[in-house]
N, C-alpha and C positions, 0 to 999 in steps of 0.2 A: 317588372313582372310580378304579378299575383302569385301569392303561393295557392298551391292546390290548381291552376288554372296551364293544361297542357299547354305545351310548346311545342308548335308546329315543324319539321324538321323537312326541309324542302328540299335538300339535295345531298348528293354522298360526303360531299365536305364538310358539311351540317351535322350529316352523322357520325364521322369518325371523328370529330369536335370534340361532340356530346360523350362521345364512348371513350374517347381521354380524359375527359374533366370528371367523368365518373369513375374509372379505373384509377387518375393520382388519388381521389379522397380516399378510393380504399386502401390506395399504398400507405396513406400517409396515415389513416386510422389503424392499420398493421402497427407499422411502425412506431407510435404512441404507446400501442401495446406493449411492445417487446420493451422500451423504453421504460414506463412504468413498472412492467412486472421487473427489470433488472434493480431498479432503482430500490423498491421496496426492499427486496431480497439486500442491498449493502446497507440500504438503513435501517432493517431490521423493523418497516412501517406497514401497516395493513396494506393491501391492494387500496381498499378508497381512500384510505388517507395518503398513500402516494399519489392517487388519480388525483384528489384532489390539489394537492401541492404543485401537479406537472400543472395542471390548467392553470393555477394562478401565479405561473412562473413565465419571466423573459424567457427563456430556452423555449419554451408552448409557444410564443407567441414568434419567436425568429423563426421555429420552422413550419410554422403554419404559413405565414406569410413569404415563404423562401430568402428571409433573407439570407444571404453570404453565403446561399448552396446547403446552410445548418440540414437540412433533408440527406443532405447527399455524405454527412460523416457518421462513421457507425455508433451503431446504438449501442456499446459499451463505452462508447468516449461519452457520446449525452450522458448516460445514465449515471458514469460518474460526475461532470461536469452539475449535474441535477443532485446530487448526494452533496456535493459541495457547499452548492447555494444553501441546502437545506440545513446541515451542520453550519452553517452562518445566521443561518434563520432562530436552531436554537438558544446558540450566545446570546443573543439580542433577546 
């Protein structure tokens, strides 16, 4: 599919597809949020520089992709779990 070039939506099944696959991304951009701002807050890190550290982290990229359900555990367990990684990031 072309971006910028509509998608033709030809029956109710079509649309209540579409209106899932766009309602997960905003759960899942929620979520990100709440993750990040928690995150910042224990590390004591700007907002962009914890955005930035969740995006180029495995934990970003497990629950983007669902693996092992990572979506479906709360967002004080990632956030520590992401504080973790990050205090490992700065020993090294």
């Amino acid at each position: 599919m072309d971006k910028g070039k509509a998608v033709e939506i030809k029956d109710l099944d079509e649309l209540e597809f579409a209106i899932f696959c766009v309602e997960n991304i905003v759960l899942l951009q929620k979520k990100y949020a709440r993750i990040v701002e928690r995150f910042a807050g224990q590390a004591g890190i700007t907002l962009s520089g914890a955005l930035d550290f969740f995006y180029h982290s495995t934990l970003y990229q497990l629950v983007r992709d669902g693996i092992s359900d990572m979506h479906c555990i709360s967002d004080a367990y990632l956030a520590e779990d992401l504080r973790e990684d990050y205090s490992k990031f700065l020993v090294h």
